[in-house]
C-alpha positions in Angstrom: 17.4 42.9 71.4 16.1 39.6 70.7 13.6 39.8 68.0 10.9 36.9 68.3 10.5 34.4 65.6 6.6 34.4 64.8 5.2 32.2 62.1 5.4 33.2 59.0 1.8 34.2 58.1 1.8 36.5 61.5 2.0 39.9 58.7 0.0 37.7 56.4 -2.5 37.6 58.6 -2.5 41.3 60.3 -2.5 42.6 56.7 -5.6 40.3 55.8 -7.4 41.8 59.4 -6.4 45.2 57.7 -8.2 44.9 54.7 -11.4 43.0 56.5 -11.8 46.2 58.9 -11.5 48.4 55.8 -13.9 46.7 53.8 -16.4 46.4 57.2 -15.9 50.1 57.7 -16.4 51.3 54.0 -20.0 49.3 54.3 -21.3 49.7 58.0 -21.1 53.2 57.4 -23.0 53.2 54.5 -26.0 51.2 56.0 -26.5 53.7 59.4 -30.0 54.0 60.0 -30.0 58.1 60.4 -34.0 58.3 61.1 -33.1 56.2 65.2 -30.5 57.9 67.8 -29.0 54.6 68.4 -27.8 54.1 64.5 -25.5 56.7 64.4 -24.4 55.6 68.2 -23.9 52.1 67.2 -21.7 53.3 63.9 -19.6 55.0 66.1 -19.0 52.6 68.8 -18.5 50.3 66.3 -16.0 52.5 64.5 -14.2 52.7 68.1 -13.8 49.1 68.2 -12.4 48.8 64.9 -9.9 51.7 65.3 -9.0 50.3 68.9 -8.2 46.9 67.2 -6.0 48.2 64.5 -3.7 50.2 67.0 -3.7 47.1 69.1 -2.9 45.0 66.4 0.0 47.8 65.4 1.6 47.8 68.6 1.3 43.6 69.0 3.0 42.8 65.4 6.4 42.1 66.5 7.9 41.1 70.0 11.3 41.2 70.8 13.4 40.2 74.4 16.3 41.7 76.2 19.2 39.6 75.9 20.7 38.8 79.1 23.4 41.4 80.7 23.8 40.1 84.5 26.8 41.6 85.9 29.2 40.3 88.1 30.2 43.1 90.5 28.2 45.7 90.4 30.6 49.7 89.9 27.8 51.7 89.4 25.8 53.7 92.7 22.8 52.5 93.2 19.9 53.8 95.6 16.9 52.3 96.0 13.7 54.9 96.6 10.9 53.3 98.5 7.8 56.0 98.4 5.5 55.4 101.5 2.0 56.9 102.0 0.0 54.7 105.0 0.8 51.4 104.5 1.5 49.3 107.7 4.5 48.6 108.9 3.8 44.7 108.4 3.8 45.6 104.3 6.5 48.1 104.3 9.4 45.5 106.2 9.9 42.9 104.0 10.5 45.0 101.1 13.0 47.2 103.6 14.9 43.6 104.3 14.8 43.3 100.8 16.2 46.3 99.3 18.9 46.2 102.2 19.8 42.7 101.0 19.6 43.3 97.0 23.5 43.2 95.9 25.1 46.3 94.8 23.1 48.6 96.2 24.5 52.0 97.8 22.1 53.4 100.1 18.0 52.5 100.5 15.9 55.5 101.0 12.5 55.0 103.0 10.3 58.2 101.7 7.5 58.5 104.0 4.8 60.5 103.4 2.9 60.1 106.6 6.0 61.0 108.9 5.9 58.0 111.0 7.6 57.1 114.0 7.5 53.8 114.0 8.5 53.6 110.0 11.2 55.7 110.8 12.5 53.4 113.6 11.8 50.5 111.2 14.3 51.6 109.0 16.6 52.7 111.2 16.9 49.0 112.4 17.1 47.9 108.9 19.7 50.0 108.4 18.0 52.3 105.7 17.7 55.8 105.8 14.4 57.8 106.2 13.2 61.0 104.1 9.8 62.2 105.5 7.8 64.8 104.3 4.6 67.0 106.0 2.8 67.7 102.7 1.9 64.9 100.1 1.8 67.5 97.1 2.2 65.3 93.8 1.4 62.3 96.0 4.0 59.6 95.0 5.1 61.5 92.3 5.7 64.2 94.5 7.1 61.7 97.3 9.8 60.4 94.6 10.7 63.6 93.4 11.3 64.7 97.4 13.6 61.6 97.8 15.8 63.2 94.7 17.2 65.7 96.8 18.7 62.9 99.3 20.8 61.2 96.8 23.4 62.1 94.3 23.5 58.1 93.0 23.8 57.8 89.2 20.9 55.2 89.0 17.5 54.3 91.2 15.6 51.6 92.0 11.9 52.5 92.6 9.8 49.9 94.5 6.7 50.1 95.9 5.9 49.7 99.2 4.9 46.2 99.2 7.1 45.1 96.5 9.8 42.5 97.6 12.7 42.6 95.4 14.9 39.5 95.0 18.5 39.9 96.0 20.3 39.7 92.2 17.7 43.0 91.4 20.7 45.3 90.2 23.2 42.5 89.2 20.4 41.7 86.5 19.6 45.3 85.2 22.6 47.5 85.5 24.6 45.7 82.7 21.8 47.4 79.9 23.0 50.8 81.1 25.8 50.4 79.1 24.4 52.2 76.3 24.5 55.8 77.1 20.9 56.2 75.5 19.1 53.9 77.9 17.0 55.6 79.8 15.2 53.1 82.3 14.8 49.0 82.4 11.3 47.8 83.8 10.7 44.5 84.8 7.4 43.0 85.3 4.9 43.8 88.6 4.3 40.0 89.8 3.1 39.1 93.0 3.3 36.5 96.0 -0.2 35.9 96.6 -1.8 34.5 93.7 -4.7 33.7 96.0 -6.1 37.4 94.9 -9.0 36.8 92.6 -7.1 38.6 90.1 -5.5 35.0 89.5 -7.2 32.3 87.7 -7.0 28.4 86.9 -3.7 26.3 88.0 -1.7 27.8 85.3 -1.7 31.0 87.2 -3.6 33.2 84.7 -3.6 37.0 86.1 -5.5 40.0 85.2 -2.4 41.6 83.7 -0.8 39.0 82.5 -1.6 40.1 78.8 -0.2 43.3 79.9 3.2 42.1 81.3 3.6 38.7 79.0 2.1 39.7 75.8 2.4 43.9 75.4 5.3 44.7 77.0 7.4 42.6 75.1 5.8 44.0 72.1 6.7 47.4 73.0 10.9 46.6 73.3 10.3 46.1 69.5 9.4 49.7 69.1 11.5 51.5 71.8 8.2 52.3 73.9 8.0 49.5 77.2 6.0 51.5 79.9 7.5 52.2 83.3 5.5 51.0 85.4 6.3 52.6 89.0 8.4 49.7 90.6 10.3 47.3 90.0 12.4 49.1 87.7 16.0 50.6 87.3 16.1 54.6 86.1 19.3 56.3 85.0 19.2 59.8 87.2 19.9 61.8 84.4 17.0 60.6 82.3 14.9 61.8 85.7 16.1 64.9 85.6 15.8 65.9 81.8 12.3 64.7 82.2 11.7 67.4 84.7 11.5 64.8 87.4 8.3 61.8 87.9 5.6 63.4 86.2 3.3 64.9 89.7 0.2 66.2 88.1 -2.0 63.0 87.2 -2.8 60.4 88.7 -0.9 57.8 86.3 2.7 59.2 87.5 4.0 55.8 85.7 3.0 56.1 82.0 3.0 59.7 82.9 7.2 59.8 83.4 7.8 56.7 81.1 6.2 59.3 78.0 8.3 62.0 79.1 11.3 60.4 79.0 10.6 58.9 75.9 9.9 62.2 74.4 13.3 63.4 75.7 15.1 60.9 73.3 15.8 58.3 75.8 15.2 54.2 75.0 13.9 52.0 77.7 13.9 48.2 78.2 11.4 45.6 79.1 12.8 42.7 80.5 10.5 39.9 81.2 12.0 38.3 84.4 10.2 38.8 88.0 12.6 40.7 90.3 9.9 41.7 93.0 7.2 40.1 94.3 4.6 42.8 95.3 0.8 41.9 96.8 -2.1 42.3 94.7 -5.3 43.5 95.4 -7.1 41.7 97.8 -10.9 42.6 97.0 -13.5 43.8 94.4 -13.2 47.7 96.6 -9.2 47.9 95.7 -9.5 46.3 92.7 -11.9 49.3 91.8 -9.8 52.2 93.3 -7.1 51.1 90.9 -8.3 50.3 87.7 -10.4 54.2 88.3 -7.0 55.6 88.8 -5.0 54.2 86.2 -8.9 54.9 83.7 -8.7 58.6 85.1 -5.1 59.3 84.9 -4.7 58.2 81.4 -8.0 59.8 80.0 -7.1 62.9 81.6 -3.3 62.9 80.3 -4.5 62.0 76.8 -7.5 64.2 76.0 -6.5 67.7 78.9 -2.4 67.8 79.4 0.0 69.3 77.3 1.8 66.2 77.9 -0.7 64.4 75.4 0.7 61.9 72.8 -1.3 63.6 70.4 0.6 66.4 70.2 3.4 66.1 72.7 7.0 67.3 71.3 10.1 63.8 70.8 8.0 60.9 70.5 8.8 58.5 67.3 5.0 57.7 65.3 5.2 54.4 67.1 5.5 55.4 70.4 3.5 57.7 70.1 1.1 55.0 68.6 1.6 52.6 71.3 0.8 55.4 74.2 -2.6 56.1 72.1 -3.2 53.1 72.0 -2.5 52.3 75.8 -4.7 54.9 77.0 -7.8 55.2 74.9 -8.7 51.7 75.7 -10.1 53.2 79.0 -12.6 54.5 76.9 -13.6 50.6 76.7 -16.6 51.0 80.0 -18.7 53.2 78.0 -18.9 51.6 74.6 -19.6 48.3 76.7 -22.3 50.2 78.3 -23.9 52.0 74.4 -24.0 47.9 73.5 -26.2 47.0 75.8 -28.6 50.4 74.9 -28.5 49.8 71.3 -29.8 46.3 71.2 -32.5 47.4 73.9 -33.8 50.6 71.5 -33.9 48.3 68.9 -35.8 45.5 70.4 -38.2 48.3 71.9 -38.9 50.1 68.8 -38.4 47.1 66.2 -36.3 49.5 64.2 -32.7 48.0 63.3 -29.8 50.7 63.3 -29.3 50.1 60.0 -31.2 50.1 56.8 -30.9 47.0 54.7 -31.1 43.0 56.1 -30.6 42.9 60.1 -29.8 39.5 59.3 -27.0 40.6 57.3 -25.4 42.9 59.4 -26.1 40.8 62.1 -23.9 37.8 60.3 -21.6 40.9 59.1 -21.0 42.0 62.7 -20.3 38.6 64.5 -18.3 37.5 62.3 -16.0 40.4 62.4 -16.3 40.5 66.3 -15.3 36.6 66.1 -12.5 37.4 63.8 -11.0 40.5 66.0 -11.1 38.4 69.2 -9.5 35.5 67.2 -6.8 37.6 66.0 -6.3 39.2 69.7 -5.8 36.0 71.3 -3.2 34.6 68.2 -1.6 37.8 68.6 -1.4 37.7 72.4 0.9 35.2 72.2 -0.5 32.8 75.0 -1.2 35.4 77.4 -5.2 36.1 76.3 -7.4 34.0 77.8 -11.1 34.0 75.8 -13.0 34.0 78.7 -10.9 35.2 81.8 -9.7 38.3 80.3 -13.2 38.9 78.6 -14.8 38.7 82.0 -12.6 41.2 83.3 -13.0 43.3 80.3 -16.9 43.4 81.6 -15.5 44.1 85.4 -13.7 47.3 84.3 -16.5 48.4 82.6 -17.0 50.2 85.8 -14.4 52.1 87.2 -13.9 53.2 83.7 -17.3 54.7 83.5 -16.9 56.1 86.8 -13.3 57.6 85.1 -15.0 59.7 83.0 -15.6 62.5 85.4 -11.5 63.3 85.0 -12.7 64.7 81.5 -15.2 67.1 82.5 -13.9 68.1 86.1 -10.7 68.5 87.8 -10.4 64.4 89.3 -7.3 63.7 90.2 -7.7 61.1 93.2 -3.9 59.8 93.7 -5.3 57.6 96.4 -3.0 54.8 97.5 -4.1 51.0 97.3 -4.8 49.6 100.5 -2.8 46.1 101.3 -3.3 43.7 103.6 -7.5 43.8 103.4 -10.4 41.3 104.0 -11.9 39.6 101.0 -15.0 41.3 101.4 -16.1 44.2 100.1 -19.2 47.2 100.6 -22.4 45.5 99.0 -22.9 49.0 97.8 -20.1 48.3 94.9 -20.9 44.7 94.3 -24.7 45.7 93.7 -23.7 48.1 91.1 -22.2 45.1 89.0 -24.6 42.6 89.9 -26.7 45.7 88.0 -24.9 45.3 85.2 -25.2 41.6 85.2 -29.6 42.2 85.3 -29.4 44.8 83.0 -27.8 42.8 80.7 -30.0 39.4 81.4 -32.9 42.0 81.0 -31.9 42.7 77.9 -31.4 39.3 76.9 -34.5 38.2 78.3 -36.4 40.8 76.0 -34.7 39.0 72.9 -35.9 35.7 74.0 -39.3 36.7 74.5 -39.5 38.8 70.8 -38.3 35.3 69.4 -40.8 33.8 71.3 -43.3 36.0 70.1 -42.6 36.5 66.9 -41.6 39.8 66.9 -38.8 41.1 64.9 -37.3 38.1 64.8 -33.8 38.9 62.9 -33.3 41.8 65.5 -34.0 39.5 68.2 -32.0 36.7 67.4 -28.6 38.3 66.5 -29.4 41.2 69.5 -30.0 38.0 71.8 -26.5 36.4 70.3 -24.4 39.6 71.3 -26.1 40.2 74.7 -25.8 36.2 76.1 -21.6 36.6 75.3 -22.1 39.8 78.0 -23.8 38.3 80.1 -22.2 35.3 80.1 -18.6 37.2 81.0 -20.4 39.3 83.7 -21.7 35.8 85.2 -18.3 34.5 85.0 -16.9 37.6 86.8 -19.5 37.7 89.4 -19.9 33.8 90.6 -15.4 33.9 91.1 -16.0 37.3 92.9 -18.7 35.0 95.4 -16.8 32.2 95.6 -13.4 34.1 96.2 -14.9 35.9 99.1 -16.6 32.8 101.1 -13.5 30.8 100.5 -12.2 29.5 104.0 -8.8 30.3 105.7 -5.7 32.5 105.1 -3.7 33.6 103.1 -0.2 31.8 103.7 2.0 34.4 104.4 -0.9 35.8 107.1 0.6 34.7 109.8 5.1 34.9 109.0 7.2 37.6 110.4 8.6 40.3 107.9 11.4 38.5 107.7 10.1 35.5 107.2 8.3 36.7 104.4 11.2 37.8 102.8 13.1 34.5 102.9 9.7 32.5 101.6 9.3 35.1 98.6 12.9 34.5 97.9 12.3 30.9 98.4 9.3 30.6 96.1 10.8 32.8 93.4 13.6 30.2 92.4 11.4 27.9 90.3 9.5 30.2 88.7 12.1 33.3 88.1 10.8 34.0 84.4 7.2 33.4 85.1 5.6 36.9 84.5 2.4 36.2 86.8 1.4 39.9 86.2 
């Protein structure tokens, strides 16, 4: 590995952030107001943040790279597993012409879960071989674990269905297997139509571009990069000690990365694009996802065995850095107890806490300011303030809506839908356009207190938090609007499947190390 040089006063300045959230801690929870529902409430949302901020900041301290290992002729056997549910045949092709054309490979295994005909005589002309199945128990989990039994190849390659991988794929990941211990190499998700409004500005910002660009890299450094559930390389016998991908939630990616981390195994991140998959195409997919991966990881955390919290082989900082990757879906409903606090307050003219408001007003901003500051140094160019704010306030949400996979048995595996209009139900987009008036509701109520008179210091620091809110739910809402009225198509809407796969081969040469997801 290829630890990254960082300035100098990078630990300097996580150590300083250290002692600031102790010393905020130590006071905020002496000054809860008891006597009001929402002062306890607002201490322990607040507590949240802070503790979500110092396993962030944990996991973020160091980065490191994979040095380069591309290999010249490949000796290994290779399969590549392509798991299949219902997407079109018009999604599905380009990645068969792919895989069939990626060097080194042994066999390509098409594992169709809706027993197609016409994928099945797809692959056939391809060349590949097909693997269907009349139950979709474990869903792609399940699917994967199916296509197991039809190879005996020493590595796999999973992709997902849309996912387009370039033809040097194995030439570039094979050569880390040469340590016995490695377990599986993941390369980023990026995709090939960055018109999605998961993109932003010319410098091709994307949603999870902090994710793939800033974390992952972080996580080579501590032996605990995610697999992700394509675009990646697995050594079959780190499958099998694992028990097989993990069927039984709905994050079968994080789900089988912990498990075979907790089997002993290390695993690689390396930051080059290899497939170009398509993101989601509107607000409804975009919503169907970020619930799954919410519900999947609450529910693995906090109700399966499998839990890092008390889970069996993990090191402290991977099991740190899996903490800390799933309890930020618990992000949606503190979002939600900021709004109510400020509201009660303004209401009842009772602060949350005893003392000044005006102090802990100045107190809490300026910690806020600093935490975001140290977020975006840390983040190594990959946070954007406001773009990845705004989307902070969009998956406020489907987490919300995750929440039921704590008190129920949700486990929706459904399968994103490609190839989609822009537009979405009115039904969805009303419930964040809610969110948005809730929010300027709030904010209006702060305006008019000041206006009036009335409890001034709670409505002028209450009316300072709720405007950042509602300024990142504006920003969300107004790209959303102009994203769906914008004219044409997409430009790969009209090219044959093969096509396609010569333009995404095409367009990937300038721009291989660009992690665009």
């Amino acid at each position: 590995m290829i630890v990254h040089r960082d300035p100098r006063w990078f630990p300097a300045l996580f150590w300083t952030f250290l002692a600031l959230a102790t010393a905020f801690v130590v006071w905020r929870t002496a000054v809860v107001n008891w006597t009001v529902w929402y002062g306890p409430a607002a201490w322990l949302i607040e507590l949240f943040g802070v503790l979500t901020s110092i396993c962030f900041m944990l996991t973020l301290r160091r980065a490191a790279s994979a040095a380069p290992r591309t290999v010249e002729e490949v000796r290994e056997t290779v399969d590549i597993l392509i798991p299949t549910a219902n997407e079109p045949p018009l999604v599905l092709e380009p990645t068969v012409i792919g895989a069939m054309r990626v060097r080194g490979v042994r066999d390509v295994l098409v594992l169709d879960d809706g027993d197609r005909p016409e994928v099945r005589e797809m692959a056939a002309r391809h060349g590949a071989r097909y693997v269907a199945r009349t139950t979709n128990e474990g869903a792609k989990a399940g699917n994967l674990n199916n296509g197991l039994r039809y190879t005996d190849a020493e590595f796999v390659v999973t992709l997902d269905a849309d996912h387009i991988p370039l033809p040097e794929f194995i030439e570039r990941t094979v050569g880390y297997f040469d340590d016995p211990r490695v377990g599986f190499v993941q390369s980023p998700q990026s995709f090939y139509n960055q018109e999605s409004f998961t993109f932003r500005g010319d410098r091709g910002w994307h949603e999870q571009g902090m994710f793939y660009g800033g974390i992952q890299p972080t996580k080579n450094y501590t032996n605990s990069a995610i697999y992700t559930g394509t675009s990646a390389m697995l050594r079959r016998a780190a499958i099998d000690s694992a028990g097989g991908f993990a069927p039984d939630t709905p994050t079968e990616d994080i789900h089988t990365s912990l498990r075979i981390h907790a089997r002993g195994w290390k695993s690689i991140y390396l930051g080059e694009s290899l497939a170009y998959g398509l993101e989601v195409e509107n607000l409804r997919e975009y919503y169907r996802t970020r619930r799954r991966w919410a519900a999947g990881s609450l529910r693995l955390l906090f109700r399966h065995p499998d839990s890092p919290l008390r889970v069996r082989g993990l090191t402290g900082w991977q099991r740190l850095n899996y903490f800390s990757a799933m309890v930020t879906h618990l992000q949606g409903p503190t979002r939600v107890l900021y709004l109510l606090a400020p509201l009660a307050a303004l209401i009842t003219g009772v602060a949350p806490v005893t003392g000044p408001y005006s102090q802990y007003g100045f107190a809490f901003l300026a910690f806020t300011v600093v935490s975001v500051w140290i977020v975006v140094v840390f983040g190594r160019g990959h946070y954007h303030l406001l773009h990845s704010e705004a989307f902070g306030v969009a998956d406020t949400v489907p987490m919300i809506s995750a929440l039921r996979a704590l008190i129920g048995d949700d486990r929706k595996f459904g399968v994103t839908v490609k190839r989609t209009d822009r537009t979405s139900s009115g039904a969805l987009k009303n419930t964040y356009r809610l969110y948005a008036l809730a929010s300027l509701a709030v904010l209006t109520l702060a305006v008019v207190r000041l206006v009036q008179g009335e409890h001034v210091a709670i409505a002028a620091w209450a009316g300072a938090f709720i405007a950042l809110s509602t300024g990142y739910a504006a920003t969300f809402l107004i790209s959303m609007e102009r994203y769906e009225r914008a004219p044409g198509e997409p430009w790969y809407a009209t090219l044959t499947p093969a096509e396609l796969y010569d333009a995404v081969v095409a367009r990937s040469g300038t721009r291989r190390r660009l992690v665009t997801a």
